[in-house]
N, C-alpha and C positions, 0 to 999 in steps of 0.2 A: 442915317448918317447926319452929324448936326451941323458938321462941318463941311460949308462948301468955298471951295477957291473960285475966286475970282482974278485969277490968272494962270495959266496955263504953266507958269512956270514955277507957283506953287504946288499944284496940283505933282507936278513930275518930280519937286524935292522929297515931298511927305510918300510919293512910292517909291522913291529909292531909300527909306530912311527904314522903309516899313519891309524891303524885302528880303533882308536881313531872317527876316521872323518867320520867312518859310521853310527854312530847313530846321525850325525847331521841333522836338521829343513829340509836344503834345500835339496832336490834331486837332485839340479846339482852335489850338493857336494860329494853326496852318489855314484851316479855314476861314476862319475871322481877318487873318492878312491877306489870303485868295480875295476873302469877299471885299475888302477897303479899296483891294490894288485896283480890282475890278471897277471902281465906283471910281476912283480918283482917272482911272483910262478914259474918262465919259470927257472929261476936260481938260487934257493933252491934247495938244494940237499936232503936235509934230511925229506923224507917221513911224518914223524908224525909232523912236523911244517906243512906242506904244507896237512895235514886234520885238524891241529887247527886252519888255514888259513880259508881254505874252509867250515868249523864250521861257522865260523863268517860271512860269507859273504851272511851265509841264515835267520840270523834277518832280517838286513835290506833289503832287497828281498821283505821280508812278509811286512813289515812295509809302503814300496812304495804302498801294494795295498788297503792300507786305503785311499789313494789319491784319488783323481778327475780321472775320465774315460781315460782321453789324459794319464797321468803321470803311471795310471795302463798299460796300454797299452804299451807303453815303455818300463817300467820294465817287462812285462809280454815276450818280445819279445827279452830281453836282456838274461832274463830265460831262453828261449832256449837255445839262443847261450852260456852261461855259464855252461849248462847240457853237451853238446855235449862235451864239453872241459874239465868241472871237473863236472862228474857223482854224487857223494858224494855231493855238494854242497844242494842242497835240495831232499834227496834220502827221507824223511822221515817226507815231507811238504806238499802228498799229499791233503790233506782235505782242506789246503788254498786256494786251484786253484779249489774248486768247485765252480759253477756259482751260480749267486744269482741273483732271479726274475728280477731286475731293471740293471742289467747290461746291458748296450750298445753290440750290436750283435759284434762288431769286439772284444771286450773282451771275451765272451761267447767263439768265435770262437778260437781266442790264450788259451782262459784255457783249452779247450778242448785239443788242443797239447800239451799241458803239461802234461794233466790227461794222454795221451796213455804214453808221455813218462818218468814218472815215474809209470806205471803200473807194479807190479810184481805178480809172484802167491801169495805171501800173503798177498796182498792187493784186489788181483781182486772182490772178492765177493762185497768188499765196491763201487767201481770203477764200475762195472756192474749194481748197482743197481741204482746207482748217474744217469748214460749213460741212462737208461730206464727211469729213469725220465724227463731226456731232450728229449727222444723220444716223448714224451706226448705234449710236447711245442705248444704253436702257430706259430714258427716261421718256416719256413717250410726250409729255409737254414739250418737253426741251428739242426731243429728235423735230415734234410738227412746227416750231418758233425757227428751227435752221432748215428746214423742206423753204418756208413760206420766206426768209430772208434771203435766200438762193434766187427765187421769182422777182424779187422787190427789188435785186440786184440788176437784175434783167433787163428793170424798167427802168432803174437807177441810171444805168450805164449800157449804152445801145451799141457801144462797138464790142461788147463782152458779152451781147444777147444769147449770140448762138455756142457760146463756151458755158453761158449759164444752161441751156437749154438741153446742152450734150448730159449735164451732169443730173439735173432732173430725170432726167430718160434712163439714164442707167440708175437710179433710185428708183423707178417706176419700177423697171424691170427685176427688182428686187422681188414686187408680188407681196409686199409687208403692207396689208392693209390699211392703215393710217397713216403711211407713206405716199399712198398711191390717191388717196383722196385730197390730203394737203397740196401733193402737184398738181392733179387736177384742177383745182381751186387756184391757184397762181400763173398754170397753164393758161388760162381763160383772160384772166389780165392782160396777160404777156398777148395774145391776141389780140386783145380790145387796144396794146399800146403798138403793136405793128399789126396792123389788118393786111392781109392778104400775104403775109410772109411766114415763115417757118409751116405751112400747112403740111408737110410730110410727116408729121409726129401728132397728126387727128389720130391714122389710124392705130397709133401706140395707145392711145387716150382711149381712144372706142373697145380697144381690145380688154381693156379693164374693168369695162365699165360696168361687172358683175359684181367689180369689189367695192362699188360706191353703198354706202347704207347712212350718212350723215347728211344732214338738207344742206350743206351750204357744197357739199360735194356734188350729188346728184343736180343742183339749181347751173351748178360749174357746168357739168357735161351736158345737161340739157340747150344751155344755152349757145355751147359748140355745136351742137348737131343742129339747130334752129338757123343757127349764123351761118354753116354749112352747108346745110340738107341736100342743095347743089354737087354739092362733091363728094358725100359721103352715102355712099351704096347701102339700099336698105335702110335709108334715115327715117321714113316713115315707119318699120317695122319697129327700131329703136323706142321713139314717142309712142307706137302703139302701146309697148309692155310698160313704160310708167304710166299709159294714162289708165291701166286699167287697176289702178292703185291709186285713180287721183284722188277720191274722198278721204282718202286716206293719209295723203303727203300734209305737210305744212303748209300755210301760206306761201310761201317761202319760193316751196316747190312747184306749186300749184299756178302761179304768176309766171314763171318761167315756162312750166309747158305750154300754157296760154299763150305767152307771146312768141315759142317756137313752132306754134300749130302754126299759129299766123304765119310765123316766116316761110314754114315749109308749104304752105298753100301761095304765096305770093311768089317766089323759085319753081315749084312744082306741084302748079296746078290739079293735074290728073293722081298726083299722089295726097294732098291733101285736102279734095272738095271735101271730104267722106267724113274728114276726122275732123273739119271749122264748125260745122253747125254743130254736132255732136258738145266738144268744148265752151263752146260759148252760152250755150243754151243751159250744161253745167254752170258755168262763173256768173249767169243774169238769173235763175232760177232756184239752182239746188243751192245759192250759199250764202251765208250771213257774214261776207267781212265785205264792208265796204268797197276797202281799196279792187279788191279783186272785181267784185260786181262791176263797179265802175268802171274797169280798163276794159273787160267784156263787154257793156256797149257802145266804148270808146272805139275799138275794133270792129263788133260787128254795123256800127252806123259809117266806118271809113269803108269797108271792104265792100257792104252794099251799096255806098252813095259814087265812089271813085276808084275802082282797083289800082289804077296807075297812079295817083294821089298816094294811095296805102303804101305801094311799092315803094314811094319818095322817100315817104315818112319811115316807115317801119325799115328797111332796110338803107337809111338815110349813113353818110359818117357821123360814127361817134365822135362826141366830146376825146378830145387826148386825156390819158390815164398817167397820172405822173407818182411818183413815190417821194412826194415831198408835201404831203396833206397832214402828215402827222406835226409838225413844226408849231409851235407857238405863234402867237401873235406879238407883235410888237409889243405891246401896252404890257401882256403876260409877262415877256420876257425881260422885258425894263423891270418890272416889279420883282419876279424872283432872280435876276442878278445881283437885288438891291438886299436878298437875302440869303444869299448863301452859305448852306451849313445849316439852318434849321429845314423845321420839322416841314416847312409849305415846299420846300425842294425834293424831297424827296417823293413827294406827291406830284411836283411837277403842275402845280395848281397856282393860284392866286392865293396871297396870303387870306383875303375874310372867306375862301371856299373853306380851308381848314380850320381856322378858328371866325367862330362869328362876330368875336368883338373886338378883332382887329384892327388898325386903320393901315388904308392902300399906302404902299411908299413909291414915291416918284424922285425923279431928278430934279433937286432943285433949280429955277432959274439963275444964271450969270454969266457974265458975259465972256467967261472961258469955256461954255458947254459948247461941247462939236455935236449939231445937226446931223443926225443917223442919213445915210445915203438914201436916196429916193427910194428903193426897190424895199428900203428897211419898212419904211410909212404906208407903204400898200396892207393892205389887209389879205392876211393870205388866203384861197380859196377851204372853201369845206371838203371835205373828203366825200368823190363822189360814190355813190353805191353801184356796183356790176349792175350794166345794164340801163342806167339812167339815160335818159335823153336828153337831161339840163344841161347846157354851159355850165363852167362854173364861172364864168361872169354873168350870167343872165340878171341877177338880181340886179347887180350894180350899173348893168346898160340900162336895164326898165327903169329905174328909178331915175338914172342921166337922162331920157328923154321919154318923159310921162307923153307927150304926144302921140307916138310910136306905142306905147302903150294901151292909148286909148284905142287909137285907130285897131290895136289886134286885137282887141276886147268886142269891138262891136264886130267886125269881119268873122271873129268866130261864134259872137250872136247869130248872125247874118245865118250862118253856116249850118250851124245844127236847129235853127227854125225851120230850115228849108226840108230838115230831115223827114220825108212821109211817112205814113205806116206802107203805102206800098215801097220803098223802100225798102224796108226791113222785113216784108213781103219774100220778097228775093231773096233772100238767105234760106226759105223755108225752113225755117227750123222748126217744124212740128208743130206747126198754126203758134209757137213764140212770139212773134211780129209784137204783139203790143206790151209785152216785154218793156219793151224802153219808154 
């Protein structure tokens, strides 16, 4: 944009001048006045223009997806990037972005992002029941993208947890194998995001657990039965028949048994003395991926040096699991609102990610630019992985107080110097001890 107002009240004539242009034939046009009115909203100052603004910018929204599949597709993908930026814009246009039988799979798959993110609790019943319908599909992408948007709802929205949870369960019990691995895998979320609640539907989970054959399925169930080992009968038997495939799993899988041996020997001692040194002696011995080695005698030096220590750690609260990690960051999002309708929106990238010889576009400086709300200018967390034990502030506290940093840098010097070989003596794992 070359043009910037330096009053606010410029800014709000040239988008009423300009909004005109969105109920016009062509969609280039529609987008290019989407994308202006957008940029001119940066320096409005006054609130209720800038939702009569955003009022208008969800006709034609809805009207692009009368279009050809390519032109839906676009718009559909523009829709995001206009949610994330002005929420209001289509807060109340659910029902339009429901999928329709002959829709092209990459449209199906952007309405389905839309439907979670205008999902609220007093729409969910409608939104759940649409999502179950697409469970039904032939398309088996499409069916596992609405299994896993059902879960993310769950996490989304906590007073609709156990209405998402009912409808999982009778999808399980369908017994359609890539059904039942997708819940599983969401299932486990839905755990990690309320610990210690809905546990009556492990043994729904456990009952199935013949139809897991995909690593991010089996890593799911594993990591239930480790988190539970306590309440689920025979959890040792469970771990015994994956581990006797462990050479054989992925990384993946492999990590996760690892750290469910552990759990279930730190809950249940006498069921898991037999099966700790067996595993670990595996992940420090038989195998060439670092990360794995490394968490093996990160393990077996806690469990020898402190059991109750271990207990802290390993079965410590999770970090909260949130379903809002997929979101742009600020800087991103200033940049492709500055572009909408090309080719870097629909990737949902930075414009020099798609072309390299781009230059970044910002908001010009002036003294009608509205300052984005504080919570805009945080930088949003990364998306943590099942299982991690980082905050996802930790980066940003360590760096706020290098002190505190130093001081836990040497304390865990301190810590594992003190580590002996009689130590890791203790563990007897088949004269291993020096292992580490």
């Amino acid at each position: 944009m070359s043009y910037v107002p330096q009053e606010s009240s410029e800014a709000l004539l040239l988008a009423e001048r300009i909004a005109p242009r969105l109920s016009h034939s062509n969609s280039a046009v529609v987008l290019t006045s989407i994308r202006v009115i957008l940029y001119l909203m940066n320096y409005i100052s006054d609130q209720k223009q800038i939702t009569s603004l955003s009022r208008k910018l969800s006709p034609p929204l809805v009207t692009l997806l009368s279009k050809g599949p390519e032109v839906q597709y676009l718009a559909l993908r523009n829709a995001i990037l206009i949610l994330q930026r002005r929420p209001e814009v289509l807060r109340n246009d659910i029902r339009v972005f429901f999928c329709k039988y002959n829709d092209p799979i990459y449209v199906k798959v952007t309405k389905l992002e839309l439907i979670f993110m205008l999902a609220t609790k007093e729409n969910i019943s409608v939104v759940l029941t649409e999502l179950r319908e697409y469970a039904t599909e032939i398309d088996v992408h499409f069916v596992r993208k609405a299994v896993r948007a059902i879960g993310k709802l769950a996490i989304k929205i906590e007073s609709a947890a156990k209405q998402c949870i009912e409808t999982l369960i009778d999808l399980v019990n369908a017994k359609i194998p890539y059904i039942v691995q997708e819940a599983t895998v969401v299932i486990r979320n839905i755990f990690r995001k309320y610990p210690n609640q809905y546990e009556g539907i492990i043994g729904t989970v456990i009952q199935n657990i013949d139809e897991l054959d995909e690593p991010e399925a089996k890593a799911a169930v594993i990591w239930i039965i480790g988190q539970y080992a306590d309440r689920i009968e025979n959890s040792d038997g469970f771990l015994q028949d994956y581990l006797s495939t462990f050479h054989d799993e992925t990384v993946e899988v492999q990590l996760a048994l690892l750290t469910a041996t552990v759990k279930l020997f730190i809950q249940r001692p006498t069921k898991g003395q037999q099966l700790v040194p067996q595993v670990l002696k595996w992940c420090t011995e038989e195998t060439d991926d670092p990360d794995l080695r490394d968490r093996g005698y990160m393990y077996w030096r806690l469990l020898s040096t402190d059991p109750t220590t271990a207990r802290t750690i390993v079965m410590g609260e999770k970090p909260p699991i949130t379903a809002e990690s997929e979101k742009l960051n600020p800087a991103t999002l200033e940049e492709l609102c500055l572009n909408v309708g090309t080719l870097a929106t629909v990737y949902l990238k930075p414009v020099q990610h798609v072309f390299r010889s781009a230059r970044p576009k910002r908001l010009a400086p002036s003294p009608a630019l509205q300052k984005p709300p504080p919570d805009e200018t945080r930088s949003l967390p990364l998306p943590l992985q099942p299982g991690s034990n980082i905050p996802p502030n930790a980066a940003t506290s360590a760096a706020a107080n290098k002190g505190d940093l130093s001081a836990a840098v040497s304390a865990a010097d301190e810590y594992f110097s003190s580590v002996g070989p009689q130590h890791m003596a203790a563990m007897n794992l088949n004269n291993g001890a020096g292992g580490g």
